[in-house]
Structures are given as structure tokens and as C-alpha cells.
C-alpha positions in Angstrom: -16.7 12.5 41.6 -17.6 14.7 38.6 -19.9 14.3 35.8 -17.3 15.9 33.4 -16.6 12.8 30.9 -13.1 11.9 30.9 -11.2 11.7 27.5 -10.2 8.1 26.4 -6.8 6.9 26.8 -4.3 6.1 23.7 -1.0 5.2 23.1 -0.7 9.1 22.4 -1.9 10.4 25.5 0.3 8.3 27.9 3.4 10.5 27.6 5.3 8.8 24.9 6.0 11.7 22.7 7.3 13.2 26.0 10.4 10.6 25.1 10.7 11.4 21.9 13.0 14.5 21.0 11.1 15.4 17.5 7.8 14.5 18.6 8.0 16.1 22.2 9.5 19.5 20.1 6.2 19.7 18.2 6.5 17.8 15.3 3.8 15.5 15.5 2.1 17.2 12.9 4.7 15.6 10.6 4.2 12.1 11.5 0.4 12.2 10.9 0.7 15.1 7.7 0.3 14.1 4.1 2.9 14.4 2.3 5.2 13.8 -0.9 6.5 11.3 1.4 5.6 7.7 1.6 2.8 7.3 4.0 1.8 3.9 5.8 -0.9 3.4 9.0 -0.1 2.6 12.3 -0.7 -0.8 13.1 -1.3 -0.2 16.8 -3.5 3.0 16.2 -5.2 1.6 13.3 -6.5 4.4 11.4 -3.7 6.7 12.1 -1.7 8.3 9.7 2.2 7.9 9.3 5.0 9.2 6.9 7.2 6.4 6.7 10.7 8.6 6.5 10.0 10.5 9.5 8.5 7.9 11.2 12.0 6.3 10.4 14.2 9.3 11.4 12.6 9.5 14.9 13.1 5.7 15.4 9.0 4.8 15.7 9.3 1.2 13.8 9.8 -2.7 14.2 11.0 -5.1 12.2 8.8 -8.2 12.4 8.7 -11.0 10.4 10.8 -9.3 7.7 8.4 -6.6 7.1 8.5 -3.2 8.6 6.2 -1.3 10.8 5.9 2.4 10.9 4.3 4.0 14.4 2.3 7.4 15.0 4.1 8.0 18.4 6.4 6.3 21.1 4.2 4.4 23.1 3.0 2.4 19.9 6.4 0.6 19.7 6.3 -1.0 23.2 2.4 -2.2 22.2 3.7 -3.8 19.1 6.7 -5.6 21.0 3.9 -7.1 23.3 2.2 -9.0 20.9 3.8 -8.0 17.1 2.0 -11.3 15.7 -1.4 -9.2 16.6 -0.6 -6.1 15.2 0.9 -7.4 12.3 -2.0 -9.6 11.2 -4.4 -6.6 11.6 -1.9 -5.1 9.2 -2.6 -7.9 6.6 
């Protein structure tokens, strides 16, 4: 056992982006950056930061009750598809 605290999990940290050609290549930055673009939150990381169009281009959204939802990494998708009704009324 060790007293060093141990860093809190995410949907980020799980090895999503690992799946993901553009975010694995280091372009995470340009999901979370500002930009010119469009920018939305993600509904599973609440809080986190999300251009829309290259959310879109990497394939990190859902469709859910005709509305769409942008997400900050891979392993936000799979979250969503558990329980979209949740995530979707937090989005509200």
C-alpha cells in the first residue's frame, strides 16, 4: 500500500482516445480548444469543452431523441448509449 493518492478515473483516462485515430495522434487539444468553430459540452463530462465539427469528423456523437450529442473523447459514447435519457436530460 502507498500513501501516494491515486488520480480519479474518467471517461478520458480509461484508454478511449487509444481507439481513436485523431485523438490517439495528439489532437485532443482540438476537441477541447476554442475556436471559430461551433463549440457544445459534453454531456457525459459535463463541463468539458467540445468543437462540434471535429467532434463530428472523429465520429464522437449520438443521435438521441432527434437531437445531437457532441463527446470530448471515445469512451463518452459507450456512457451515453447506457443510459442516453440521463445524459440527455442533464443536457436540458
Amino acid at each position: 500500500m502507498t500513501n501516494e493518492p491515486q488520480a480519479a478515473s474518467s471517461c478520458c483516462s480509461t484508454g478511449g482516445h487509444a481507439s481513436n485515430p485523431a485523438v490517439a495522434a495528439g489532437s485532443r487539444e482540438s476537441l477541447l480548444a476554442p475556436s471559430s468553430n461551433e463549440t457544445t459540452t459534453c454531456p457525459v463530462m459535463v463541463g468539458s469543452p467540445v468543437v462540434k465539427a471535429v467532434a463530428e469528423a472523429a465520429g464522437l456523437y449520438r443521435d438521441h431523441d432527434g437531437k445531437r450529442y457532441w463527446f470530448c473523447c471515445a469512451g463518452c459514447g459507450p456512457a451515453f448509449d447506457a443510459d442516453p435519457a440521463k445524459y440527455a436530460a442533464a443536457m436540458a
